[in-house]
C-alpha positions as CSV (number, residue, x, y, z in Angstrom):
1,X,0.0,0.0,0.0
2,X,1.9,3.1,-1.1
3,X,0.1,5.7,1.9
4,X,1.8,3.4,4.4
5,X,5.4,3.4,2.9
6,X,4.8,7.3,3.3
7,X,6.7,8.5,6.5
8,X,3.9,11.2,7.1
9,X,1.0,8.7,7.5
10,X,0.0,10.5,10.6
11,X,0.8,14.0,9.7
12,X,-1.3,16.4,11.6
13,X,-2.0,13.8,14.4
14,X,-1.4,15.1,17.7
15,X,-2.0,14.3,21.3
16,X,-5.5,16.8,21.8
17,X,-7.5,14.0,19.0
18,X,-10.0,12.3,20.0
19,X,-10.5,10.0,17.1
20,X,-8.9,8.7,14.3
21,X,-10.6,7.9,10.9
22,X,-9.0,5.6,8.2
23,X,-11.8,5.7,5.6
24,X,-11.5,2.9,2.6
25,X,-8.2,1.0,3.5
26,X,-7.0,-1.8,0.9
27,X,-8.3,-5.1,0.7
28,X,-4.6,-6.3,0.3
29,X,-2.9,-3.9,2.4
30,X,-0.4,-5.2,4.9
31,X,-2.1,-4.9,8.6
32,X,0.8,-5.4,10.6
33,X,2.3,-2.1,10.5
34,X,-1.4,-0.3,11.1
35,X,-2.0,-2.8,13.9
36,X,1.2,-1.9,15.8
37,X,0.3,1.5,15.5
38,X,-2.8,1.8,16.8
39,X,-2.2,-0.9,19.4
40,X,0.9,0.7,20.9
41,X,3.1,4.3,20.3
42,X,2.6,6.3,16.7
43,X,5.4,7.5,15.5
44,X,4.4,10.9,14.0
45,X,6.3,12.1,11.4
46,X,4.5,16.0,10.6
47,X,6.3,18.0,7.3
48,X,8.8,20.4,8.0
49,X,8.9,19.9,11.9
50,X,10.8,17.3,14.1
51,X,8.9,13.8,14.5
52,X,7.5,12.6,17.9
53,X,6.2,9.7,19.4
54,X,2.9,9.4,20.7
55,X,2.0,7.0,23.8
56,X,-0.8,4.4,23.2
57,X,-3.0,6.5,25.8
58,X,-2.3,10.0,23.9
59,X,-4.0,10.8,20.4
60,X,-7.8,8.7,21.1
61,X,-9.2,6.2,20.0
62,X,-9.4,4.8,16.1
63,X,-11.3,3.2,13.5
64,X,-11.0,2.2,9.9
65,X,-13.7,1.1,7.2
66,X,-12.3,-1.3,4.5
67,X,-13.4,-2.2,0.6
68,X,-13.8,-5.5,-0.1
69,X,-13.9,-6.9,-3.7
C-alpha cells in the first residue's frame, strides 16, 4: 500500500484528537504495520517539523472502514 510506505502517514496527528478515521483501506494492504500503531506508540512524522512519538493512551481512539472486492 503506497500511503503506508509514506513517513507522514500520521501527519497532523497530535495528542488533543480524540478520534482517528481511516476511511477505505486496501483489501490487500499489509495490517501489521497499522495494527502496531494503533495498538501501541505512533510515531508521527509531521512535514517540516521534528517527529515525535505518541504513547498508546495519547491521540484517542481509532477506527477504519475497508473495501472488499
Amino acid at each position: 500500500m503506497k500511503t503506508m510506505n509514506t513517513s507522514f502517514f500520521y501527519d497532523g496527528l497530535t495528542e488533543f484528537h480524540d478520534y482517528l478515521f481511516i476511511d477505505d483501506y486496501a483489501e490487500y494492504a499489509e495490517i501489521a504495520k497499522l495494527y502496531n500503531d494503533i495498538t501501541g506508540p505512533r510515531e508521527v512524522n509531521p512535514k517540516n517539523y521534528s517527529a515525535i512519538t505518541l504513547e498508546y493512551k495519547d491521540p484517542g481512539k481509532c477506527s477504519l472502514t475497508q473495501t472488499m472486492n
